[in-house]
N, C-alpha and C positions, 0 to 999 in steps of 0.2 A: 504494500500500500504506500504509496508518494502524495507528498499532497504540495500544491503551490500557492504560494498568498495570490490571492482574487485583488484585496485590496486591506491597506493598512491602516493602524487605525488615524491617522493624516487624512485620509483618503473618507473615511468612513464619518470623519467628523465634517470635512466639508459638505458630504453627501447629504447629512442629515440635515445641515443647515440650509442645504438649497431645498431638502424638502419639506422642514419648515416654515419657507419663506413662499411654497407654490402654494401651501396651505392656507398664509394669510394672506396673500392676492385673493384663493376665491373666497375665504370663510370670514376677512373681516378682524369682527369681532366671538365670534365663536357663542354669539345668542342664540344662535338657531342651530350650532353644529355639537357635533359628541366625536368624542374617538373612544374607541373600543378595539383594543390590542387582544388577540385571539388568542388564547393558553397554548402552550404554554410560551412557546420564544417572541410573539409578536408582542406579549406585553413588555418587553424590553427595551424594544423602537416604540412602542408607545408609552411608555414614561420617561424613554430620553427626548422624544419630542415634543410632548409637554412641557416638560422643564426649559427646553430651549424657547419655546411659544414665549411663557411666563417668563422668564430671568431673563432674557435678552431682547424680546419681541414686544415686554410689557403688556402680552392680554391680561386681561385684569381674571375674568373664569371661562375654565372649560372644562367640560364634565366629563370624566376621564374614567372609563369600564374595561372591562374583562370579562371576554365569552370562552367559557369552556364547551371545547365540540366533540366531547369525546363520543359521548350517545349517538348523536346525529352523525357521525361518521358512517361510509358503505361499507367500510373496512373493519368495523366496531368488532365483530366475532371472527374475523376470518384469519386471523395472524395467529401464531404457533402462542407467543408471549403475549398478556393479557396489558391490558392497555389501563393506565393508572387515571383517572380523571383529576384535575385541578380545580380550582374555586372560579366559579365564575361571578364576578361582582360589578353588577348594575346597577349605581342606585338613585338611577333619575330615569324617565319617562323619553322612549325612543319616538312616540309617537307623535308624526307628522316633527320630525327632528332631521337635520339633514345629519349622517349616519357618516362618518371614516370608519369603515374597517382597516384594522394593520394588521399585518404580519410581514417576519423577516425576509422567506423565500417563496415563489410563487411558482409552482412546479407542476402540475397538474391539473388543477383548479378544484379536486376534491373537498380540500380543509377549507376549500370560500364557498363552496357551494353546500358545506356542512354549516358553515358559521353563516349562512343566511338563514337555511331552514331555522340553526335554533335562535338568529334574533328576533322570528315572526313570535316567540314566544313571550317578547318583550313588546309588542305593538308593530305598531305600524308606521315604519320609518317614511316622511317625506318624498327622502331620497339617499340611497348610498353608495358609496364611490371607496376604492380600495386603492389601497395605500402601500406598495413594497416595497423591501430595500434591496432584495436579486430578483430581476425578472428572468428566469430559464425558458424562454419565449418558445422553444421548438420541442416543448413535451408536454403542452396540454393536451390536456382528453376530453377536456370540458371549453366550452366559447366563453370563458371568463378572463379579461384583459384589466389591467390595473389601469386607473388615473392618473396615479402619482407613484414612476419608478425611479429607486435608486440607480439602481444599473442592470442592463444587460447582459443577462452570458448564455452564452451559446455554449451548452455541456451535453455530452452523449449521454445516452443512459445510464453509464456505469459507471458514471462519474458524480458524484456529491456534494453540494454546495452547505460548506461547515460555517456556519456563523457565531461566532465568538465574540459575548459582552464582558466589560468589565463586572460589573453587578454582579454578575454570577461566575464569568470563566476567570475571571482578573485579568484580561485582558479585550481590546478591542480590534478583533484581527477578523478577514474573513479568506479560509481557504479552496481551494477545489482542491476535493481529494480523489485520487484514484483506486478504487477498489481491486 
């Protein structure tokens, strides 16, 4: 197994701050908007882009959630190792809200078409628009395209897109690795 840095975290910090800054061109003031970081790695790009919104953007609030999809996944029973669920925590009102989904890597469109199903649980979003930070553009399975991407990579199948946060990995690295 070889793996190569994608992007550093140099790289990863400018990236966030220009997606940041696409967020407040269309969202403003973040009155009408939510972000909701998908369990378990998207909530990581979505409390580092809060915090960037807020400490350097000066929004004053945004209402910042967590969806856990483990249920609503197609793949919920069908893997050898059983699949652990996370908390998922909403706790304002989706309804008629314009809706960010995040998460880290966007690779099939499975886990965004699981995190819709289970946001219809929370109401009825306005409108929502997805938010990633690797777009693997040539292995969806599903017609789901992000809004707002960090970057593109073009990776074969066997290859892996490893995202690495400070918060949890103690560092801010992202690699492709080869299997």
């Amino acid at each position: 197994m070889s793996q190569k840095v994608l992007l550093s975290s140099k790289e990863i910090h400018i990236i966030l701050h220009r997606l940041a800054c696409q967020l407040l061109e269309n969202h403003l003031s973040f009155e009408n908007t939510v972000l909701i970081g998908i369990q378990p790695r998207g909530k990581f790009l979505a409390e580092r882009l809060n915090k960037i919104l807020k400490e350097e953007y000066k929004v004053k609030q945004i209402d910042l959630g967590f969806l856990d999809i483990t249920f609503y996944r197609d793949d919920f029973r069908r893997g050898e190792k059983t699949l652990e669920a996370t908390k998922t925590k909403i706790d304002f009102l989706v309804e008629d809200k314009n809706v960010v989904l995040i998460d880290d890597v966007l690779y099939t469109g499975r886990s965004i078409n699981a995190a819709l199903t289970a946001l219809q649980s929370f109401g009825r979003p306005k409108d929502v628009e997805l938010l990633c930070l690797i777009d693997r553009r040539f292995s969806r399975h599903l017609p789901i395209q992000p809004n707002y991407r960090g970057r593109q990579v073009d990776a074969i199948n066997d290859e892996k897109v490893k995202v690495m946060w400070e918060e949890n990995d103690g560092e801010d690295i992202i690699y492709l690795v080869n299997r």
